[in-house]
PyMOL Python script that loads the backbone (N, CA, C, O; Angstrom):
from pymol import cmd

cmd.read_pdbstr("""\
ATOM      1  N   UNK A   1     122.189 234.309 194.937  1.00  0.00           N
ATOM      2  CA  UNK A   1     123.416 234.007 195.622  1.00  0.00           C
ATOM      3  C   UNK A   1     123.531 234.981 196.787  1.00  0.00           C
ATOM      4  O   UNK A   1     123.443 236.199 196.632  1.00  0.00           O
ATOM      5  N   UNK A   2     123.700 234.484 197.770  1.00  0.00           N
ATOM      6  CA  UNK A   2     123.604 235.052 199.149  1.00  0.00           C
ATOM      7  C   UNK A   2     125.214 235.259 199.740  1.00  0.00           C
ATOM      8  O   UNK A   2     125.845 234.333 200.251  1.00  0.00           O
ATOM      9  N   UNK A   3     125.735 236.615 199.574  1.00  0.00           N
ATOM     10  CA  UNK A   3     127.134 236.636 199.713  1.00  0.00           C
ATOM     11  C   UNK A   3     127.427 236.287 201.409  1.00  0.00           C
ATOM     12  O   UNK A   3     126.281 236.520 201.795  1.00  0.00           O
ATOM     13  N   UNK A   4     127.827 236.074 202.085  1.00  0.00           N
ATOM     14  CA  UNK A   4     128.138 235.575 203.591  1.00  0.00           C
ATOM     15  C   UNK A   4     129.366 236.818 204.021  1.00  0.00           C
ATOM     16  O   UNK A   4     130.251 236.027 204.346  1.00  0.00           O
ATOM     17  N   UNK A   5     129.848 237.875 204.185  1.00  0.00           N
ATOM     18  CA  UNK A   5     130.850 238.400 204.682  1.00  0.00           C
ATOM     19  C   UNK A   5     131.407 238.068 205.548  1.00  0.00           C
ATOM     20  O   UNK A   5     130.884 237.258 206.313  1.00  0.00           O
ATOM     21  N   UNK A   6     132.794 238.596 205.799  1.00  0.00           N
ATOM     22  CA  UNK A   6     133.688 237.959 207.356  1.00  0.00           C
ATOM     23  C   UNK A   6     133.517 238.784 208.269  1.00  0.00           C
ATOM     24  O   UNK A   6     133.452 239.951 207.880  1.00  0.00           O
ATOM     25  N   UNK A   7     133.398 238.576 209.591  1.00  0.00           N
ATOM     26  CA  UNK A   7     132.839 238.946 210.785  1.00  0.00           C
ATOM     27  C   UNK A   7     132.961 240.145 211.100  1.00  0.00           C
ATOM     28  O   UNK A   7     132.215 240.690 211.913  1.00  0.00           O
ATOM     29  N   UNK A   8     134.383 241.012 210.214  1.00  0.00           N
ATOM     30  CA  UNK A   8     135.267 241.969 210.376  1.00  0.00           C
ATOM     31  C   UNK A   8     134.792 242.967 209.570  1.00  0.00           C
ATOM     32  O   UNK A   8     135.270 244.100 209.500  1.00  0.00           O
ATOM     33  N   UNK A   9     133.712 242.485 208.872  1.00  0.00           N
ATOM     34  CA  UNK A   9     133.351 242.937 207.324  1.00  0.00           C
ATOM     35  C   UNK A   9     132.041 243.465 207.397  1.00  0.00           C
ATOM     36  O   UNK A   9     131.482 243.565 206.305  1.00  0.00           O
ATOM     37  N   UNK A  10     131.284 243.896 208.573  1.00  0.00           N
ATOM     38  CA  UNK A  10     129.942 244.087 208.666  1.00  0.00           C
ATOM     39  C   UNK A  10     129.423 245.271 207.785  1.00  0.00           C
ATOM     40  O   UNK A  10     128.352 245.246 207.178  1.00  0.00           O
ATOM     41  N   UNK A  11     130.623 246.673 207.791  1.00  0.00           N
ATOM     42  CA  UNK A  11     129.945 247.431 207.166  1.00  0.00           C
ATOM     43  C   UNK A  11     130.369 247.717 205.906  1.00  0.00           C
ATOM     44  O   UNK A  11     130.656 248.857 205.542  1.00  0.00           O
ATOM     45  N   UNK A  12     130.453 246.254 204.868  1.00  0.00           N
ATOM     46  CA  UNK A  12     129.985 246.019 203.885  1.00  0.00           C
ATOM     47  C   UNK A  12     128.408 245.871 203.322  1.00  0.00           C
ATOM     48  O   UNK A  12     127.842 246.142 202.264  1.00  0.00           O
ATOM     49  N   UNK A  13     128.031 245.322 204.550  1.00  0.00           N
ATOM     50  CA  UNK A  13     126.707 244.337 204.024  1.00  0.00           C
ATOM     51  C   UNK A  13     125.394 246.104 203.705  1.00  0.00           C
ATOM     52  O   UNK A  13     125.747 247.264 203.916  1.00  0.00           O
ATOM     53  N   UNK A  14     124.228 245.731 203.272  1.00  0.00           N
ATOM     54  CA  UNK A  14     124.000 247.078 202.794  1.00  0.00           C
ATOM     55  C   UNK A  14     122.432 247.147 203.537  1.00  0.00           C
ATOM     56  O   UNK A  14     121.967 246.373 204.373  1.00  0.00           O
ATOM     57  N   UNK A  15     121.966 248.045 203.075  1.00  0.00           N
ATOM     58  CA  UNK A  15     120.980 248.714 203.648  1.00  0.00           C
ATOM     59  C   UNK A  15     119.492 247.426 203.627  1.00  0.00           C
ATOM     60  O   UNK A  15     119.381 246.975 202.487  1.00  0.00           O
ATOM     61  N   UNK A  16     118.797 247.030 204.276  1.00  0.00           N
ATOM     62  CA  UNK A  16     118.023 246.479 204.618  1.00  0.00           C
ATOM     63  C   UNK A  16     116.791 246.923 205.137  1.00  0.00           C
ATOM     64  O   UNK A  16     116.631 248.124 205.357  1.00  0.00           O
ATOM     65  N   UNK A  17     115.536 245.764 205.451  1.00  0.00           N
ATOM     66  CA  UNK A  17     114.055 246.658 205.869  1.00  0.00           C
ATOM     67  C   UNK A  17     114.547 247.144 207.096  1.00  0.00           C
ATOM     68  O   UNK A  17     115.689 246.974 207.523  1.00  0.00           O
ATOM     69  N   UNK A  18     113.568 247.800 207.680  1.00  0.00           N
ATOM     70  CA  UNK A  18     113.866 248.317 209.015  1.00  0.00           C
ATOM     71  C   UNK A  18     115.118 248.941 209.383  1.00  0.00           C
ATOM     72  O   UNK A  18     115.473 248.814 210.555  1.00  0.00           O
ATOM     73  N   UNK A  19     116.156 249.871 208.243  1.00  0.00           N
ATOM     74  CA  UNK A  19     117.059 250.313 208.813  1.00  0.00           C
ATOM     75  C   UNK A  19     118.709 249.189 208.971  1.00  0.00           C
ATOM     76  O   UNK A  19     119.878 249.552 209.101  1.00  0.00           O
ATOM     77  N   UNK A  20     118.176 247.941 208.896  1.00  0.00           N
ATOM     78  CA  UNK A  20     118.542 246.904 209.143  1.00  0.00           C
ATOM     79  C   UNK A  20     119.853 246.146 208.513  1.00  0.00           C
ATOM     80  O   UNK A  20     119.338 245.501 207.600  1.00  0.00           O
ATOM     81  N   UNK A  21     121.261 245.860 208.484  1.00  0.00           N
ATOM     82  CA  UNK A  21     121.978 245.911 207.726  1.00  0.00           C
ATOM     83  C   UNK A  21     121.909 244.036 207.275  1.00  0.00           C
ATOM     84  O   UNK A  21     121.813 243.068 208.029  1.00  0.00           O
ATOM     85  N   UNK A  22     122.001 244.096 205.847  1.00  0.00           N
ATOM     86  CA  UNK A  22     121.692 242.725 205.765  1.00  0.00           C
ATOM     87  C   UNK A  22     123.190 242.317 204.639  1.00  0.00           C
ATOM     88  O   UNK A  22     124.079 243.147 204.447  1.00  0.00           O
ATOM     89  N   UNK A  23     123.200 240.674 203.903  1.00  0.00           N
ATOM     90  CA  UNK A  23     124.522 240.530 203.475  1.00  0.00           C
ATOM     91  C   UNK A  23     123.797 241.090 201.830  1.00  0.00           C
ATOM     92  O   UNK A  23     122.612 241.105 201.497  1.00  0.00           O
ATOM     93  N   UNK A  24     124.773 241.422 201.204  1.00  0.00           N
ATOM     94  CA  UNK A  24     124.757 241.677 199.653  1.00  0.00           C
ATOM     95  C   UNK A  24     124.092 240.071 199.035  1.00  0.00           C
ATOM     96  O   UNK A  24     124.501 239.000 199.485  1.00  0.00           O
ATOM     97  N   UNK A  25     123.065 240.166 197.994  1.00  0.00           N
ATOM     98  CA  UNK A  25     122.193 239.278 197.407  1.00  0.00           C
ATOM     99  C   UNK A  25     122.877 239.353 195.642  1.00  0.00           C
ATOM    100  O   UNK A  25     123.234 240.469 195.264  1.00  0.00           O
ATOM    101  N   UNK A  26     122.963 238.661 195.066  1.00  0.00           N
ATOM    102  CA  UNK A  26     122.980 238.407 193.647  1.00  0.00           C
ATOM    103  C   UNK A  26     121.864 237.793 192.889  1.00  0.00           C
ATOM    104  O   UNK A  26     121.906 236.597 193.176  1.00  0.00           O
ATOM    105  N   UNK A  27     121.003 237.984 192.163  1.00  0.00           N
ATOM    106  CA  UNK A  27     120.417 236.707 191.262  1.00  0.00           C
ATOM    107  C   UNK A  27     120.853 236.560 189.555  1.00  0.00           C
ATOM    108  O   UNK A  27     121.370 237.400 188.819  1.00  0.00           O
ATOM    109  N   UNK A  28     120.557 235.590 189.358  1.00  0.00           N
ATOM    110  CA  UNK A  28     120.972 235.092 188.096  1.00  0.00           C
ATOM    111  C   UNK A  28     119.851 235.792 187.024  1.00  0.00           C
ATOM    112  O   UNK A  28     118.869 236.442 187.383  1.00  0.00           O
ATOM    113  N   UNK A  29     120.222 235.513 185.690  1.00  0.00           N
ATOM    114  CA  UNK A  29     119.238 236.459 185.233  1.00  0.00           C
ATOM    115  C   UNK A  29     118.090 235.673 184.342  1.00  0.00           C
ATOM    116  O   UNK A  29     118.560 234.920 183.489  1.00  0.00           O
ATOM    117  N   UNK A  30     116.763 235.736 184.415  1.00  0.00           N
ATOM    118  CA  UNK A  30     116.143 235.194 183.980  1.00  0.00           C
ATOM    119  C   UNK A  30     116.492 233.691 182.747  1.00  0.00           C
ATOM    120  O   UNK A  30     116.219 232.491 182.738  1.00  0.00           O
ATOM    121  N   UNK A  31     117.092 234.477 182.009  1.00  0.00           N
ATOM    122  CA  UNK A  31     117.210 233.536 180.731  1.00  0.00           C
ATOM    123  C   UNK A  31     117.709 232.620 181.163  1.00  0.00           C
ATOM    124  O   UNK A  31     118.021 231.733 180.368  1.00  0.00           O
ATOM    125  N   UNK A  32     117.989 232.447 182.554  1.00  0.00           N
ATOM    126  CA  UNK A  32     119.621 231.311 183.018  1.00  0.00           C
ATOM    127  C   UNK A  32     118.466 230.491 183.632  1.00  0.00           C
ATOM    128  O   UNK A  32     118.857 229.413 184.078  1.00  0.00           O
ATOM    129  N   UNK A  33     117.443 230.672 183.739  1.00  0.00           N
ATOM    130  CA  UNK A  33     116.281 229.358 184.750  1.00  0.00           C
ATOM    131  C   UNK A  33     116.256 227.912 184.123  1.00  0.00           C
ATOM    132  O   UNK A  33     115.887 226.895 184.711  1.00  0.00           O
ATOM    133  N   UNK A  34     116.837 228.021 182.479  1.00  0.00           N
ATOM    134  CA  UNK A  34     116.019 226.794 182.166  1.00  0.00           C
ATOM    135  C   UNK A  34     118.026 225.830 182.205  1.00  0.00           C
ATOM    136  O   UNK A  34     118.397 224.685 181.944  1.00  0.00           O
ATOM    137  N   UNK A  35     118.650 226.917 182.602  1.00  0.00           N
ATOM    138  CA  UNK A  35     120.326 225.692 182.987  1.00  0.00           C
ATOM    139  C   UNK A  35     119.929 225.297 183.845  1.00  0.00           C
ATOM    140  O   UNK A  35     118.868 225.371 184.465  1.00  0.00           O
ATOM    141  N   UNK A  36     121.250 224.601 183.967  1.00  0.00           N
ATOM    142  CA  UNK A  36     121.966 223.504 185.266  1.00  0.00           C
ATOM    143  C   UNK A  36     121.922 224.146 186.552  1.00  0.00           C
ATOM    144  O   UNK A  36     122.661 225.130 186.520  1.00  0.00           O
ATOM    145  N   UNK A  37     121.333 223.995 187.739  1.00  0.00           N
ATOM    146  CA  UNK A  37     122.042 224.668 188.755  1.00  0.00           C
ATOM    147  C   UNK A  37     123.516 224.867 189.010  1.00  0.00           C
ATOM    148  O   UNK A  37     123.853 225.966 189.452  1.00  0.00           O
ATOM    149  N   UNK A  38     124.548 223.845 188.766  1.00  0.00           N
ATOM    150  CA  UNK A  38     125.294 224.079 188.708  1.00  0.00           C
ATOM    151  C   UNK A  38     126.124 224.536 187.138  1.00  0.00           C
ATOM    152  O   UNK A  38     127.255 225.002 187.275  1.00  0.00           O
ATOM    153  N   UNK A  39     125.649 224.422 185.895  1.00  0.00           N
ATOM    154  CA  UNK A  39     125.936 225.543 185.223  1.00  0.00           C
ATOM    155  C   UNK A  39     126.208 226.771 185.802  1.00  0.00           C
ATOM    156  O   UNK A  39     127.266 227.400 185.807  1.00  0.00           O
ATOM    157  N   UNK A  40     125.041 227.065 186.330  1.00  0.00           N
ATOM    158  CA  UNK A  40     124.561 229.061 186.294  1.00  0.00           C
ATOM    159  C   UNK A  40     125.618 229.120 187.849  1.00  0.00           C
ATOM    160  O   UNK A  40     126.295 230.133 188.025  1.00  0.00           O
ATOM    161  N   UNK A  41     125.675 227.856 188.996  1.00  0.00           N
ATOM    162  CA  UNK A  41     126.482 228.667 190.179  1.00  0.00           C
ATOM    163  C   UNK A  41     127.741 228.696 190.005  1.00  0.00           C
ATOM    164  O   UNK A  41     128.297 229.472 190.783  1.00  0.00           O
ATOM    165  N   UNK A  42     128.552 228.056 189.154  1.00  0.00           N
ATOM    166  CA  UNK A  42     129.936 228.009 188.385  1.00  0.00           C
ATOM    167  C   UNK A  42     129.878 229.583 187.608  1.00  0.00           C
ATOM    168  O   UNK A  42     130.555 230.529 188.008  1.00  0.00           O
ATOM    169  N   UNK A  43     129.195 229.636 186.751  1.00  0.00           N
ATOM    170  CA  UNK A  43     129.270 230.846 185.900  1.00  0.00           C
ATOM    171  C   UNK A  43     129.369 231.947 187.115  1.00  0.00           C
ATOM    172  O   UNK A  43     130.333 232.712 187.154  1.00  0.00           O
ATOM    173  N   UNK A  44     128.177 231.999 188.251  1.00  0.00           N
ATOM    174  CA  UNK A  44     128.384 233.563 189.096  1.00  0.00           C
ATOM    175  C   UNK A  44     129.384 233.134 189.832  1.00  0.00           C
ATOM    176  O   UNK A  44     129.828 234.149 190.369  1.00  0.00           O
ATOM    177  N   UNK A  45     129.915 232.348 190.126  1.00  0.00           N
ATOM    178  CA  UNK A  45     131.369 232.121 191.267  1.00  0.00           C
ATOM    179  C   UNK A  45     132.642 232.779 189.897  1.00  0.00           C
ATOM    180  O   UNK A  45     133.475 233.666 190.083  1.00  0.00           O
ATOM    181  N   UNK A  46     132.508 232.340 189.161  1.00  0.00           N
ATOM    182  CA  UNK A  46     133.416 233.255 188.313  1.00  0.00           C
ATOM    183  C   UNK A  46     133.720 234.403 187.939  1.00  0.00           C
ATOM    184  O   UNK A  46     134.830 234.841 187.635  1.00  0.00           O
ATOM    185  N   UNK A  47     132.296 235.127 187.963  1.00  0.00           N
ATOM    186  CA  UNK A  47     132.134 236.455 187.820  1.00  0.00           C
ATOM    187  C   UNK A  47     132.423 236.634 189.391  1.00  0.00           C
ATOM    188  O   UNK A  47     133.520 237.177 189.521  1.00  0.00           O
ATOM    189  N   UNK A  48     131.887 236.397 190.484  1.00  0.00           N
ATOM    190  CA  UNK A  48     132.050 236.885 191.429  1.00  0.00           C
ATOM    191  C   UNK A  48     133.803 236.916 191.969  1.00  0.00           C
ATOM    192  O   UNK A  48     134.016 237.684 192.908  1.00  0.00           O
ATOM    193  N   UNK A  49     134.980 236.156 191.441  1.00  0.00           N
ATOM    194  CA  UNK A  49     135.682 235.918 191.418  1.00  0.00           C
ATOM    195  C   UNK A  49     136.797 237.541 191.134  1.00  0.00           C
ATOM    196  O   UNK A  49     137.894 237.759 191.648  1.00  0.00           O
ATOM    197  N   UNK A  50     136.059 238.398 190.212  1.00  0.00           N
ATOM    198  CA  UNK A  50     136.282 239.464 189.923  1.00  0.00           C
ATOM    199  C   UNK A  50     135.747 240.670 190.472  1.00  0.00           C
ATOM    200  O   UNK A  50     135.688 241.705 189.808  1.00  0.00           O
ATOM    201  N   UNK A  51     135.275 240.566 191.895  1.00  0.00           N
ATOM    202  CA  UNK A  51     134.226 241.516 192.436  1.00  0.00           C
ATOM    203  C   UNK A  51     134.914 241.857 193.598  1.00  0.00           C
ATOM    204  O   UNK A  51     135.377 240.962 194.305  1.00  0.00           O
ATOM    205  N   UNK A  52     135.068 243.280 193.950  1.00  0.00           N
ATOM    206  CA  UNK A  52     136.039 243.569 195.151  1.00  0.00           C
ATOM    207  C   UNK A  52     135.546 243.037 196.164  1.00  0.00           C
ATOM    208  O   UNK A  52     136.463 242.681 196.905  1.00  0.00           O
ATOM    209  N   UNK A  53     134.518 242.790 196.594  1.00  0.00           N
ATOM    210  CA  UNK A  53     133.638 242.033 198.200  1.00  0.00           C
ATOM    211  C   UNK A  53     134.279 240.513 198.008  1.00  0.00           C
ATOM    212  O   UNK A  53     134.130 239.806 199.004  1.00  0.00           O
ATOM    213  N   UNK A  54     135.015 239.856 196.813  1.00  0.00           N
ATOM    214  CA  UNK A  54     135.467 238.547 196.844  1.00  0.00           C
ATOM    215  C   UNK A  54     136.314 238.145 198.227  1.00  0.00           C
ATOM    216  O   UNK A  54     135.967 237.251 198.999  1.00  0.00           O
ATOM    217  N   UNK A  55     137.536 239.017 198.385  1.00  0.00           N
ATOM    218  CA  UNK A  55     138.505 239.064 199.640  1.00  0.00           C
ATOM    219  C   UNK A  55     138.106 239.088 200.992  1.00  0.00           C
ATOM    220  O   UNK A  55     138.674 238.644 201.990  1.00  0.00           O
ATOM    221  N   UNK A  56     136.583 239.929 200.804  1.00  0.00           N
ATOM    222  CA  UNK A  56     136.011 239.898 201.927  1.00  0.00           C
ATOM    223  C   UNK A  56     134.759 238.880 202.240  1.00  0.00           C
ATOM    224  O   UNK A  56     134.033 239.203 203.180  1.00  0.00           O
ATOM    225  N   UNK A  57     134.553 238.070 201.756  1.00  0.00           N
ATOM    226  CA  UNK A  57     133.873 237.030 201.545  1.00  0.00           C
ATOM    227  C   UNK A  57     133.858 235.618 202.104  1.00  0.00           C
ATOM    228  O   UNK A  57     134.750 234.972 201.553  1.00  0.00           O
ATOM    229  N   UNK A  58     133.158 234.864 203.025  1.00  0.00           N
ATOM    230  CA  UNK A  58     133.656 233.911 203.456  1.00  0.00           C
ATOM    231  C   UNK A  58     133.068 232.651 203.282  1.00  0.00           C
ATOM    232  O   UNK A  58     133.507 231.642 203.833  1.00  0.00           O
ATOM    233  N   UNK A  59     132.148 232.664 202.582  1.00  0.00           N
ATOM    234  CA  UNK A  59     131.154 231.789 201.600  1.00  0.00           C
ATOM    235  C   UNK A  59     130.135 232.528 200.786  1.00  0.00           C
ATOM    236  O   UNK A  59     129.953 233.743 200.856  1.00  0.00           O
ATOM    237  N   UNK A  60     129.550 231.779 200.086  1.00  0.00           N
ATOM    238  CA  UNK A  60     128.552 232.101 198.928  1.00  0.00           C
ATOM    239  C   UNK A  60     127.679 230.508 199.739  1.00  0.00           C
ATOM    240  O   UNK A  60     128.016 229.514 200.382  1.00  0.00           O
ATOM    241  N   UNK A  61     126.251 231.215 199.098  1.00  0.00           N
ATOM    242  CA  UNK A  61     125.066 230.656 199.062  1.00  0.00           C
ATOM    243  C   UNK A  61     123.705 230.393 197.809  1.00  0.00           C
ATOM    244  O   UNK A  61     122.952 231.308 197.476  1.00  0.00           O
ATOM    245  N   UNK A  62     123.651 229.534 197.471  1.00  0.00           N
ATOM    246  CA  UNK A  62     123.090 230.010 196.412  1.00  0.00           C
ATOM    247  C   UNK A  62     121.526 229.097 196.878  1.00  0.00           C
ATOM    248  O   UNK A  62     121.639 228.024 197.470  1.00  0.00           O
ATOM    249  N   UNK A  63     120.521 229.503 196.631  1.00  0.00           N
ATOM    250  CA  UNK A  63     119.156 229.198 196.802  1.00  0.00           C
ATOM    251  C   UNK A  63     118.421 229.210 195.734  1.00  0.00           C
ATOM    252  O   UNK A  63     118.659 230.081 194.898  1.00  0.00           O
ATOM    253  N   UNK A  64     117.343 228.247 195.495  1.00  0.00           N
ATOM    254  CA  UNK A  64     116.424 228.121 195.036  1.00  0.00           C
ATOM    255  C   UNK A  64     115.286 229.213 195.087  1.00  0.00           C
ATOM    256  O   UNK A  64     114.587 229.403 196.082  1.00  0.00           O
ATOM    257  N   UNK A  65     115.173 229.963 193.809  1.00  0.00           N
ATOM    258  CA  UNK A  65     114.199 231.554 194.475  1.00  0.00           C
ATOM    259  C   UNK A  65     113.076 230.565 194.032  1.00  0.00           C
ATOM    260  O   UNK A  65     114.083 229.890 194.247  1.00  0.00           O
ATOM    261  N   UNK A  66     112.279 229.965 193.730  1.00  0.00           N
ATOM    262  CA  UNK A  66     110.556 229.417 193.723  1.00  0.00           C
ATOM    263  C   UNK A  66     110.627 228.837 195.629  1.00  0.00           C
ATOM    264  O   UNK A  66     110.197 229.297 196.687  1.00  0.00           O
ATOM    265  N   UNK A  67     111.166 228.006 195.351  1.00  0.00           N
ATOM    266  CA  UNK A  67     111.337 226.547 196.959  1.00  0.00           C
ATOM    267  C   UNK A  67     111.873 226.912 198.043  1.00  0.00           C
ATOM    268  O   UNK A  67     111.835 226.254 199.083  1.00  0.00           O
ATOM    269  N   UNK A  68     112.678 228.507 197.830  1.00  0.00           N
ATOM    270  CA  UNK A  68     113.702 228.628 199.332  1.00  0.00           C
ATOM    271  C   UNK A  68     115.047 227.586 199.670  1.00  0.00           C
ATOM    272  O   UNK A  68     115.854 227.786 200.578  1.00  0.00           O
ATOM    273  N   UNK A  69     115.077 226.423 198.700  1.00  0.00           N
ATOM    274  CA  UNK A  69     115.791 225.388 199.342  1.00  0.00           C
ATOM    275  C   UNK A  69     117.241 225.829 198.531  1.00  0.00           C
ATOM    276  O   UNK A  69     117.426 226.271 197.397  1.00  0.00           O
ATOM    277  N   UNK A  70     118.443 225.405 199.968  1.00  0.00           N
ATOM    278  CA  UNK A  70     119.376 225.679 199.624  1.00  0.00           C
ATOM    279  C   UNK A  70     120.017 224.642 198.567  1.00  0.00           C
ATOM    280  O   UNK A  70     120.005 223.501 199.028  1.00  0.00           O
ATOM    281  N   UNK A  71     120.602 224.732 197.206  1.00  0.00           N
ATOM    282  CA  UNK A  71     121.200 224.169 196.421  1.00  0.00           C
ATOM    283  C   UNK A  71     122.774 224.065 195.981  1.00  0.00           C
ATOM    284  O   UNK A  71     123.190 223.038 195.444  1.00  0.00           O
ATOM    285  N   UNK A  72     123.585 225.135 196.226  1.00  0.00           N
ATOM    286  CA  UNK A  72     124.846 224.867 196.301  1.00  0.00           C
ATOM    287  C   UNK A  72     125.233 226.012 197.337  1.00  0.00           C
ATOM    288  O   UNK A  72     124.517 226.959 197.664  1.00  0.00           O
ATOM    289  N   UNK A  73     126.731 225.674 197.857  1.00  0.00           N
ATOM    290  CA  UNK A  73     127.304 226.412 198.980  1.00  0.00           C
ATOM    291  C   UNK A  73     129.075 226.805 198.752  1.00  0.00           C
ATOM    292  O   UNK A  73     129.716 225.773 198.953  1.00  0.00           O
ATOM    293  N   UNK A  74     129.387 227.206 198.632  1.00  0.00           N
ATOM    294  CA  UNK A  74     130.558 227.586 198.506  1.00  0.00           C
ATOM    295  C   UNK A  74     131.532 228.373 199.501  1.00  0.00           C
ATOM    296  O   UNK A  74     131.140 229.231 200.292  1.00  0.00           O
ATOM    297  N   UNK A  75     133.119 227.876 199.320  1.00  0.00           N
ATOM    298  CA  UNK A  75     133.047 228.107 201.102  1.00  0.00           C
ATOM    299  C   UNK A  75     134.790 228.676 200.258  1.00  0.00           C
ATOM    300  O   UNK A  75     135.167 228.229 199.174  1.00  0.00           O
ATOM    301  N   UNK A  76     135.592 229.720 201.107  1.00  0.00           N
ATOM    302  CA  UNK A  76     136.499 230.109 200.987  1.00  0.00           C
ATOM    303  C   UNK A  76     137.705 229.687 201.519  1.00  0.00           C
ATOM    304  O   UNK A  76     138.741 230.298 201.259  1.00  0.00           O
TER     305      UNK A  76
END
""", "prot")
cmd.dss("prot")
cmd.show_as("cartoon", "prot")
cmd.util.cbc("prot")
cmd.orient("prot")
């Protein structure tokens, strides 16, 4: 899950290659591969629901880690 911050919000996002500031990343945890995609992106939108970067947040992204392909999007 690829957190998206608000424009205002840059120095949230955290340390990256090259010095480089990039957005905060989540992944799900192994045992969760063989759910639903949308099982497991319901479950972290909930937890994430409780996470101080929530307020500052202006979508979620969630990706496919084998394919790269984007699978659900969530928007504030």
């Amino acid at each position: 899950m690829v957190i998206l911050l608000m424009p205002d919000k840059q120095n949230l996002k955290v340390p990256g290659p090259a010095d480089k500031r990039v957005n905060p990343v989540w992944y799900s945890p192994v045992k969760q591969n063989t759910w639903t995609n949308d099982y497991v992106c319901n479950g972290m939108i909930k937890r994430f629901n409780n996470n101080a970067l929530f307020t500052h947040t202006r979508m979620l992204q969630f990706y496919d880690q084998f394919t790269g392909n984007l699978i659900h999007q969530a928007v504030r």
